[in-house]
SEBAMI-846151 format. One record per residue: x, y, z of N, C-alpha, C in turn; residue number from 1. Coordinates in steps of 0.2 Angstrom, whole numbers, plus 2048, in hexadecimal, padded with zeros to 3 digits. Layout:
N
neast->X&nnorth->Y&nup->Z&caeast->X&canorth->Y&caup->Z&ceast->X&cnorth->Y&cup->Z&seq->NUM
...
END
This chain:
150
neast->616&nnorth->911&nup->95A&caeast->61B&canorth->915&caup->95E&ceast->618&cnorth->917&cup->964&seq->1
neast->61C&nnorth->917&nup->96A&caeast->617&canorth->917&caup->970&ceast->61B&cnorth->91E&cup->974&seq->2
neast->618&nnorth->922&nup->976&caeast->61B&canorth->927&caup->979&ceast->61B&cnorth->927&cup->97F&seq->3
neast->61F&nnorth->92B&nup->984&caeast->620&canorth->92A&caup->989&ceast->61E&cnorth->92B&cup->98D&seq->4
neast->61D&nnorth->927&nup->992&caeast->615&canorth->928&caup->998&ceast->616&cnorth->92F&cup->99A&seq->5
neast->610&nnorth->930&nup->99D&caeast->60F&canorth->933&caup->99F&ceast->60C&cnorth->934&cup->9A7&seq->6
neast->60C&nnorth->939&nup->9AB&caeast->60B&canorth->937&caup->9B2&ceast->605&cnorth->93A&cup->9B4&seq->7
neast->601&nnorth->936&nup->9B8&caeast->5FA&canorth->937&caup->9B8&ceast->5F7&cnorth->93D&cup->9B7&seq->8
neast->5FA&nnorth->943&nup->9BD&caeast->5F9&canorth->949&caup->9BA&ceast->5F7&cnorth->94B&cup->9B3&seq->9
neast->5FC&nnorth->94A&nup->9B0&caeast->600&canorth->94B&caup->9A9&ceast->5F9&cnorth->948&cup->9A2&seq->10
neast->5F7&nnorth->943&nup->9A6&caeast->5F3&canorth->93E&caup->9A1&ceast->5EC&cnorth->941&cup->9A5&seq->11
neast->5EA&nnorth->943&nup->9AA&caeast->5E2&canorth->945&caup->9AA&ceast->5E2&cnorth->94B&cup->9A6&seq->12
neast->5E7&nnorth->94F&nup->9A6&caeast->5E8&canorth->956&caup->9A4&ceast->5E7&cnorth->954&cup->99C&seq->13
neast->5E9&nnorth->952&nup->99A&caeast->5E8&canorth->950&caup->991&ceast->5E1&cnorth->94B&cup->990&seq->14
neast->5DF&nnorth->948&nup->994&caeast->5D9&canorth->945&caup->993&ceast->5D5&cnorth->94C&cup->996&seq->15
neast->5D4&nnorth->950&nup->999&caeast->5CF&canorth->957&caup->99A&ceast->5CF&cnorth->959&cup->991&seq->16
neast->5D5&nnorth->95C&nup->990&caeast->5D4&canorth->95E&caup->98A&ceast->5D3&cnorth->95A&cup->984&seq->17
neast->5D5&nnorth->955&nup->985&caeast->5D3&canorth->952&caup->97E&ceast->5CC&cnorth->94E&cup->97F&seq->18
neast->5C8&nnorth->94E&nup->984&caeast->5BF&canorth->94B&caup->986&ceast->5BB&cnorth->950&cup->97F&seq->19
neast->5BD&nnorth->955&nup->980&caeast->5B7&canorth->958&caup->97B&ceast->5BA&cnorth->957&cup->974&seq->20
neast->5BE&nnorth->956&nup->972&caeast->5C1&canorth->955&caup->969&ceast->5BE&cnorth->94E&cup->968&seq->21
neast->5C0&nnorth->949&nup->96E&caeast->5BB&canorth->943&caup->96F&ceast->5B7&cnorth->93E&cup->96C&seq->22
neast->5B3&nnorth->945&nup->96E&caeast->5AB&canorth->945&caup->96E&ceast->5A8&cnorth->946&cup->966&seq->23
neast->5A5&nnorth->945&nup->963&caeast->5A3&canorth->945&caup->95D&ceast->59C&cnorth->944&cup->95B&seq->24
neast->596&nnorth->948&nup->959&caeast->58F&canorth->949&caup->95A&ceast->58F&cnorth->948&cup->950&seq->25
neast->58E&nnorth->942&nup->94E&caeast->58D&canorth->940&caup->948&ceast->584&cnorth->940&cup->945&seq->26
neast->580&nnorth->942&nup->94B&caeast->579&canorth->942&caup->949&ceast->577&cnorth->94A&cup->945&seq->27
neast->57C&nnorth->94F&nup->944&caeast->57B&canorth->956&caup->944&ceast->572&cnorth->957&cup->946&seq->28
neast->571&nnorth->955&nup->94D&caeast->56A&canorth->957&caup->94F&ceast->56C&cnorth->95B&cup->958&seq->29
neast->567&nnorth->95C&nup->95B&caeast->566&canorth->95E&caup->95F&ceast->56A&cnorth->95A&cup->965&seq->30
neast->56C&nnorth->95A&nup->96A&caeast->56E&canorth->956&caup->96F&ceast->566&cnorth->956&cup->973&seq->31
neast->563&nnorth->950&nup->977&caeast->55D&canorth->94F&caup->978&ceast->562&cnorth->94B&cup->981&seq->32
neast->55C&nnorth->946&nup->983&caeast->55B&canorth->945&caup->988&ceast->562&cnorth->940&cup->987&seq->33
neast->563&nnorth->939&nup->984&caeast->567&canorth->935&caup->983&ceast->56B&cnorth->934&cup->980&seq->34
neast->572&nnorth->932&nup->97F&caeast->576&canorth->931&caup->977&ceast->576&cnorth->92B&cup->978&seq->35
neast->578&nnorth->927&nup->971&caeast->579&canorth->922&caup->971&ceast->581&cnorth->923&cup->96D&seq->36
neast->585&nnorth->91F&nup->96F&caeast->58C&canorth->920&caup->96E&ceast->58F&cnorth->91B&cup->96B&seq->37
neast->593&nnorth->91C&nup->968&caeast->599&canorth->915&caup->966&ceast->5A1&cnorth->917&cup->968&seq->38
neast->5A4&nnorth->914&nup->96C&caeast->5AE&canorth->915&caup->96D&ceast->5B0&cnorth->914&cup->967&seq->39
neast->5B6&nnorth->916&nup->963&caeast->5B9&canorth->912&caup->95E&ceast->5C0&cnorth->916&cup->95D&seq->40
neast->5C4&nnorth->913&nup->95A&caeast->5CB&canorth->913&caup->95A&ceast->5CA&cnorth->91B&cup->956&seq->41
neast->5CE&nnorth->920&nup->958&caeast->5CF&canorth->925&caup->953&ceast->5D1&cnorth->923&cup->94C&seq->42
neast->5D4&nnorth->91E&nup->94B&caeast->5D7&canorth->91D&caup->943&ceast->5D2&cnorth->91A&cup->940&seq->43
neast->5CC&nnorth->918&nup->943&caeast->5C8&canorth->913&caup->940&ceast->5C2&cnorth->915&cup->943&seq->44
neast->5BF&nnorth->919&nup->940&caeast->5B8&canorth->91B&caup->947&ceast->5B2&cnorth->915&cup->943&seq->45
neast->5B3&nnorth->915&nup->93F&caeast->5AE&canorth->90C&caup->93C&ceast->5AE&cnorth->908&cup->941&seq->46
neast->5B4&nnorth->905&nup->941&caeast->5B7&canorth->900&caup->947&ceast->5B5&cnorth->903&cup->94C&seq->47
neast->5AB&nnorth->901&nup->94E&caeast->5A9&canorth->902&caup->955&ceast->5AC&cnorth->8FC&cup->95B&seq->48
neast->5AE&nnorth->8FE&nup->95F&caeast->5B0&canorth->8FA&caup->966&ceast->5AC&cnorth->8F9&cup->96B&seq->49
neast->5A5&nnorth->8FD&nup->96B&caeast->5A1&canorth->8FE&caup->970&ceast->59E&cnorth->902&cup->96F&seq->50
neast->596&nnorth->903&nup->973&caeast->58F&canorth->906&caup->970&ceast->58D&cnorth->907&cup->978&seq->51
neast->58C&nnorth->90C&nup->97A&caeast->586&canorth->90F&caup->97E&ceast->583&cnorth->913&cup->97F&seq->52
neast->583&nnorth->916&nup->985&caeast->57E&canorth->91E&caup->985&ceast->57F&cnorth->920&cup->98C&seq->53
neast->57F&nnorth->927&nup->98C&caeast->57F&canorth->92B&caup->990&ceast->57C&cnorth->930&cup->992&seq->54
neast->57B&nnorth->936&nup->995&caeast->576&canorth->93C&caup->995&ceast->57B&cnorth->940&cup->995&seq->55
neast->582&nnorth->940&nup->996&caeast->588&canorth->945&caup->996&ceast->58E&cnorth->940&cup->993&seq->56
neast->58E&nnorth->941&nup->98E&caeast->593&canorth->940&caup->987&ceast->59C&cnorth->941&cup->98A&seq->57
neast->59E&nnorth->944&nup->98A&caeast->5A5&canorth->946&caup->98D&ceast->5A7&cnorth->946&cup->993&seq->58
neast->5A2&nnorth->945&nup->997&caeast->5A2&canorth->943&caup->99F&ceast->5A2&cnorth->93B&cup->99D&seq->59
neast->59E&nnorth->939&nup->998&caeast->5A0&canorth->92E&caup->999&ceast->5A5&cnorth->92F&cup->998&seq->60
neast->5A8&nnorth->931&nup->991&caeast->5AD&canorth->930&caup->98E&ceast->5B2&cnorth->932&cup->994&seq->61
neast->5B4&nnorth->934&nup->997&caeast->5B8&canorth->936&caup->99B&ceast->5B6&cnorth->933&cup->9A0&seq->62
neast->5AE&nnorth->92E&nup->9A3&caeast->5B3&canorth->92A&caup->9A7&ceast->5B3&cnorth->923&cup->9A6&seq->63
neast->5B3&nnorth->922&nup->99F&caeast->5B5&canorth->91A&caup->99C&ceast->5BE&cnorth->91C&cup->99B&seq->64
neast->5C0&nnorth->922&nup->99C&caeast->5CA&canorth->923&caup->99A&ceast->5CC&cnorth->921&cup->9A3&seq->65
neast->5C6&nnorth->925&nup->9A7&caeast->5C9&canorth->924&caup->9AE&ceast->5CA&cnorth->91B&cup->9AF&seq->66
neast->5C3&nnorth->919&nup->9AE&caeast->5C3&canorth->912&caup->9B0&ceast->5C9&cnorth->90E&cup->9AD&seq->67
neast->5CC&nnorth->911&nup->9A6&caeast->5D2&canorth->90C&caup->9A4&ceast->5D8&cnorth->90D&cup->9A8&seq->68
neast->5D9&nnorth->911&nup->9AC&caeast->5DE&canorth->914&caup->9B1&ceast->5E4&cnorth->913&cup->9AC&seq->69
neast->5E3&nnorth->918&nup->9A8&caeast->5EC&canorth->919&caup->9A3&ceast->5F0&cnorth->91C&cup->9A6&seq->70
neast->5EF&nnorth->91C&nup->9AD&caeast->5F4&canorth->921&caup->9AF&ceast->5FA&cnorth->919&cup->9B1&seq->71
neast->5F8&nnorth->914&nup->9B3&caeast->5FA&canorth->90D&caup->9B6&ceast->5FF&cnorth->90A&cup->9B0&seq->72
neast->606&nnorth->90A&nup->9B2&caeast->609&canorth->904&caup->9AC&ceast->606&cnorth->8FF&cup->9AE&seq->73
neast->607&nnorth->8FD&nup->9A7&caeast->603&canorth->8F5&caup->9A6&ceast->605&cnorth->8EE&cup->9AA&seq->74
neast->60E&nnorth->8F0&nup->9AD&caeast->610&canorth->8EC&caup->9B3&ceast->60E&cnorth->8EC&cup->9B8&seq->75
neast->609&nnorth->8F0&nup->9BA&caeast->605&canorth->8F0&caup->9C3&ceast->5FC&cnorth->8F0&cup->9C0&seq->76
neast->5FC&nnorth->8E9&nup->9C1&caeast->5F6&canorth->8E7&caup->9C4&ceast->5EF&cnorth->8ED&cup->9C2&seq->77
neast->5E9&nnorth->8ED&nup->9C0&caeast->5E6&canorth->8F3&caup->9C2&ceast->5E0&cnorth->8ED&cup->9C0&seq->78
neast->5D9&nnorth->8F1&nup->9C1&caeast->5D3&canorth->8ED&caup->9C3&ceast->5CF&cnorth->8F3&cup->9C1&seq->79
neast->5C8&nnorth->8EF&nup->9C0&caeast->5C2&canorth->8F4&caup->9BE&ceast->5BC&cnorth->8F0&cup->9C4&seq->80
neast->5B9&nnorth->8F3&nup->9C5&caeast->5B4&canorth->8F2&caup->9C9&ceast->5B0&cnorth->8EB&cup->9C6&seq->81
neast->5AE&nnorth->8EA&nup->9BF&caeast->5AB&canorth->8E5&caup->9BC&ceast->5B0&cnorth->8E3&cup->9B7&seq->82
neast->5B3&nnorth->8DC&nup->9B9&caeast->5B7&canorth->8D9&caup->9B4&ceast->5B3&cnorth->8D9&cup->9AE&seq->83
neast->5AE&nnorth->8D7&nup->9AF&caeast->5AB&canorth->8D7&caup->9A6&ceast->5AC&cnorth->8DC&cup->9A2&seq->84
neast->5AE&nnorth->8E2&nup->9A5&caeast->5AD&canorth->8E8&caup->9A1&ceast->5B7&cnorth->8E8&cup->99E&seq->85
neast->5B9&nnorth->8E4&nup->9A3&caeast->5C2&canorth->8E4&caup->9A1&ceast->5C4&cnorth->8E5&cup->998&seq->86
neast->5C1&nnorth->8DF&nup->995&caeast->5C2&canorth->8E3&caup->98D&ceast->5C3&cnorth->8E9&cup->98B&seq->87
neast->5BD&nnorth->8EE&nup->98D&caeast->5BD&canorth->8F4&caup->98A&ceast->5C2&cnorth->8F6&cup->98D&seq->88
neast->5C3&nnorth->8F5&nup->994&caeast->5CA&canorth->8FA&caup->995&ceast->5D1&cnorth->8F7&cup->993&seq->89
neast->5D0&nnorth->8F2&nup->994&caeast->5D7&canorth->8F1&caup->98F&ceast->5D8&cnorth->8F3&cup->989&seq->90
neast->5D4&nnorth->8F2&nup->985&caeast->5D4&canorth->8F7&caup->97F&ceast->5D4&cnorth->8FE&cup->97F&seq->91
neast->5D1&nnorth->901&nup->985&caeast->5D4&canorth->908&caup->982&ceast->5DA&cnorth->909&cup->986&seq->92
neast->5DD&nnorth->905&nup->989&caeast->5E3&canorth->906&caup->98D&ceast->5E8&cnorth->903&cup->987&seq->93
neast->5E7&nnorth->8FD&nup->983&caeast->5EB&canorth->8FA&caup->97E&ceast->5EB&cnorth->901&cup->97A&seq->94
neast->5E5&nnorth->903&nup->977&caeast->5E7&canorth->909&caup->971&ceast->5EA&cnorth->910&cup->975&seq->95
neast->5E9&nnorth->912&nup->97C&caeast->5ED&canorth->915&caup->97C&ceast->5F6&cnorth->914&cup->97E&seq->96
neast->5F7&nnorth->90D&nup->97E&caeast->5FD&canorth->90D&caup->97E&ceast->600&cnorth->90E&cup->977&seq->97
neast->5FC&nnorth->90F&nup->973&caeast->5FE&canorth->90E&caup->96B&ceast->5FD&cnorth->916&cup->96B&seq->98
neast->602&nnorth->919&nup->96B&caeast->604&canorth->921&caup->969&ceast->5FF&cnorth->927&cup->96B&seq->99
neast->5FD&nnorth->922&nup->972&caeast->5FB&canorth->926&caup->977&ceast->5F2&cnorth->927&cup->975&seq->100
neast->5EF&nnorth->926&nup->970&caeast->5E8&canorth->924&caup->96E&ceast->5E3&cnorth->925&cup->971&seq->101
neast->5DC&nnorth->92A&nup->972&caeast->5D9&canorth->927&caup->976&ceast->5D2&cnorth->927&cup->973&seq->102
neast->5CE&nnorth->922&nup->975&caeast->5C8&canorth->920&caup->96F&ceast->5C4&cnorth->927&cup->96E&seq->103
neast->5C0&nnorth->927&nup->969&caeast->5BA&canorth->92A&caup->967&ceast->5B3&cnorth->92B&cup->969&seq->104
neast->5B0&nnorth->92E&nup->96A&caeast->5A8&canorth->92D&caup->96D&ceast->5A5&cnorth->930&cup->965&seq->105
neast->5A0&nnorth->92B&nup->963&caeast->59F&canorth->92F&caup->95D&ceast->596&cnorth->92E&cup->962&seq->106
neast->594&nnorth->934&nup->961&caeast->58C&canorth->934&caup->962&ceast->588&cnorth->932&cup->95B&seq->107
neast->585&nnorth->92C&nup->95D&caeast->580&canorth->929&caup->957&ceast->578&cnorth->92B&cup->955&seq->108
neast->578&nnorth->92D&nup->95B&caeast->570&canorth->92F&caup->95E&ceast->56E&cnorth->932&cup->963&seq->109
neast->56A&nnorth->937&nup->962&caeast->567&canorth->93A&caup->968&ceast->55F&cnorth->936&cup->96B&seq->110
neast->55D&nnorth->934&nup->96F&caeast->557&canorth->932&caup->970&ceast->554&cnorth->936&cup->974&seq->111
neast->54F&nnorth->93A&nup->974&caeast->548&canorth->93D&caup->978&ceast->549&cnorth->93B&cup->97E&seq->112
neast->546&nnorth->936&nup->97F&caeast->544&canorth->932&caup->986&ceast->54D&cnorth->92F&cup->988&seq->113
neast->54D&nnorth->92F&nup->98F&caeast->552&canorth->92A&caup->992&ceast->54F&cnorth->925&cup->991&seq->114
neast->546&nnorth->923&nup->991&caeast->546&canorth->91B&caup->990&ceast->546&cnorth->918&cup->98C&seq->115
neast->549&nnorth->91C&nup->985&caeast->549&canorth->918&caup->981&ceast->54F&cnorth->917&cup->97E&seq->116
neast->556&nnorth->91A&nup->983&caeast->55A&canorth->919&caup->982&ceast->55E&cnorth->912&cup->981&seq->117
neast->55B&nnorth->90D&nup->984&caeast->55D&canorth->907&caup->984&ceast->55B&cnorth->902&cup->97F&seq->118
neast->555&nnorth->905&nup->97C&caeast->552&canorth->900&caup->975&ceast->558&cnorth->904&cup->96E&seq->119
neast->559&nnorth->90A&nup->971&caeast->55E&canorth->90C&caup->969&ceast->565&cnorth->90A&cup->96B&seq->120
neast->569&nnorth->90A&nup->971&caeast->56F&canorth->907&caup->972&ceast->56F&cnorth->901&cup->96F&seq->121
neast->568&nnorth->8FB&nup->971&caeast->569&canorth->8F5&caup->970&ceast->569&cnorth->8F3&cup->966&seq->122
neast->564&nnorth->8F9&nup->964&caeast->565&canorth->8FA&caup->95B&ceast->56B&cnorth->8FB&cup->95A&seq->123
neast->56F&nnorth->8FE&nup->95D&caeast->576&canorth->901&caup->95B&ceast->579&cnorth->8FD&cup->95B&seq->124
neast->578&nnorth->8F8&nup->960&caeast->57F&canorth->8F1&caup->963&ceast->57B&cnorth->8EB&cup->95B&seq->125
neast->576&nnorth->8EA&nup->95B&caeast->575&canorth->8E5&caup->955&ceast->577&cnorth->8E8&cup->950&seq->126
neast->575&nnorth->8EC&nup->94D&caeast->579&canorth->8F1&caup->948&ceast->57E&cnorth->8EE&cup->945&seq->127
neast->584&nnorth->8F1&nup->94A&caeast->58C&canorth->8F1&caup->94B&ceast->58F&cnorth->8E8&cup->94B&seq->128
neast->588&nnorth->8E5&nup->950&caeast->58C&canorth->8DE&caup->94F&ceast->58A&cnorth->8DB&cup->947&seq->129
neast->586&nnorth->8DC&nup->945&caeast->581&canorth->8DB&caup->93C&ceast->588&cnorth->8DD&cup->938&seq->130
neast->58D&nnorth->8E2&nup->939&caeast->592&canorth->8E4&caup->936&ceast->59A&cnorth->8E3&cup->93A&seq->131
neast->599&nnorth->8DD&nup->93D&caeast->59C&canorth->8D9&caup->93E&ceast->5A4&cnorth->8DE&cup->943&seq->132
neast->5A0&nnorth->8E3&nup->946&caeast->5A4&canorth->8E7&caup->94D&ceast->5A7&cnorth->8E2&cup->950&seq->133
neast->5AC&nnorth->8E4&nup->954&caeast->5AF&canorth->8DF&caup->958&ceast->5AE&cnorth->8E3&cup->961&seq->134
neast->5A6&nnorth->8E2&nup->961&caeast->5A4&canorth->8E5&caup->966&ceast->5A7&cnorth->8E3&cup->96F&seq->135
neast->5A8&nnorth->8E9&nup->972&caeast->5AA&canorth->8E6&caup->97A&ceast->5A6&cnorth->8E6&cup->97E&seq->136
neast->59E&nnorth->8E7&nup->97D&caeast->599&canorth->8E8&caup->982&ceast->598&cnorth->8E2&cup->985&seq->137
neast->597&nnorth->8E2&nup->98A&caeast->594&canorth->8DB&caup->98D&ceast->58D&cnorth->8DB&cup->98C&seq->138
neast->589&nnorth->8DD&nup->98B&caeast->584&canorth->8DC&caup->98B&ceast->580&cnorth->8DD&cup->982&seq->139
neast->587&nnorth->8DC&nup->980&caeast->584&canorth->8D9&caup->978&ceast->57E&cnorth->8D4&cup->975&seq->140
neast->57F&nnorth->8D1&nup->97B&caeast->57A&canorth->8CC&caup->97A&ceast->572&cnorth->8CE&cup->97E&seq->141
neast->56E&nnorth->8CC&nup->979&caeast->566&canorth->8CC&caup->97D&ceast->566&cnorth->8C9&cup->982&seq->142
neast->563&nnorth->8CF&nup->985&caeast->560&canorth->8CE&caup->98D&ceast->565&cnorth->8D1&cup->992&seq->143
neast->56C&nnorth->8D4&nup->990&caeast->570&canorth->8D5&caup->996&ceast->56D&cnorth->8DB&cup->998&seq->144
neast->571&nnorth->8D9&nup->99F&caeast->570&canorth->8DE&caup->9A4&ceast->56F&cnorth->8E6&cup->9A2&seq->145
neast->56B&nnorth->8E8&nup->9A5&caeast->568&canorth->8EF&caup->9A4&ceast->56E&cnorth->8F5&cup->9A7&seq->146
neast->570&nnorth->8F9&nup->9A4&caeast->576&canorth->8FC&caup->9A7&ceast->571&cnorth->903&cup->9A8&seq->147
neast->577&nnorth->906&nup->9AD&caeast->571&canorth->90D&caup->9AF&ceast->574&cnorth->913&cup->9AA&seq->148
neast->56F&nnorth->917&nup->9A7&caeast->572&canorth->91D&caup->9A3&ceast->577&cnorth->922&cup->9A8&seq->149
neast->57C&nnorth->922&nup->9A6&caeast->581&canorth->926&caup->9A8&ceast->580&cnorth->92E&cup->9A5&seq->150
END
């Protein structure tokens, strides 16, 4: 069932309040220097769709909804800075046109150091591909590109 748009206003104002219900701290540990994260459909938080890391959890999450521009019907054109990353946004643009949905941030892990946030994202990412995720990262594969902690 698809509810009726809403207009950007309308729609920042509901992603404000709904970034913290969001967000989900699965480690019952301490928050430390890095999370490492997974997006995943609310009806399905197994069904990981993407794995990262952040140093501010509800600030990414809020601006991976920005970069899907849900505010834009799907008949006007819209763009992302790195087409590579387009999947993801379609996807959470696709699940939010599905009764208005907007993914999960589950926190998987706190790491100490920021530097070692990039060897437990990449454990994270084999993991999830090992159980056969239907991952949207681009850099799933070994060696990509180093992305900066946000």
């Amino acid at each position: 069932m698809t509810a009726a748009p809403l207009t950007k206003t309308e729609l920042a104002r509901r992603i404000r309040a709904a970034v913290a219900s969001h967000v989900v701290d699965s480690t019952g540990g301490e928050a430390s220097s890095a999370a490492i994260y997974t997006l995943a459909d609310p009806r399905d938080l197994a069904a990981v769709r993407y794995v990262g890391q952040t140093r501010a959890p509800r600030r990414r999450l809020a601006q991976h909804l920005a970069a899907a521009r849900l505010w834009m019907p799907d008949e006007i054109p819209w763009w992302i800075a790195s087409p590579r990353l387009r999947p993801l946004y379609e996807w959470i643009r696709e699940l939010h046109r599905d009764d208005q949905r907007l993914p999960v941030m589950v926190i998987a892990e706190w790491v100490a150091r920021a530097s070692d946030a990039r060897s437990a994202e990449r454990a994270l990412i084999e993991r999830c591909r090992r159980q056969a995720c239907a991952l949207l990262n681009v850099e799933a594969e070994r060696g990509g590109p180093q992305i900066p902690l946000l």
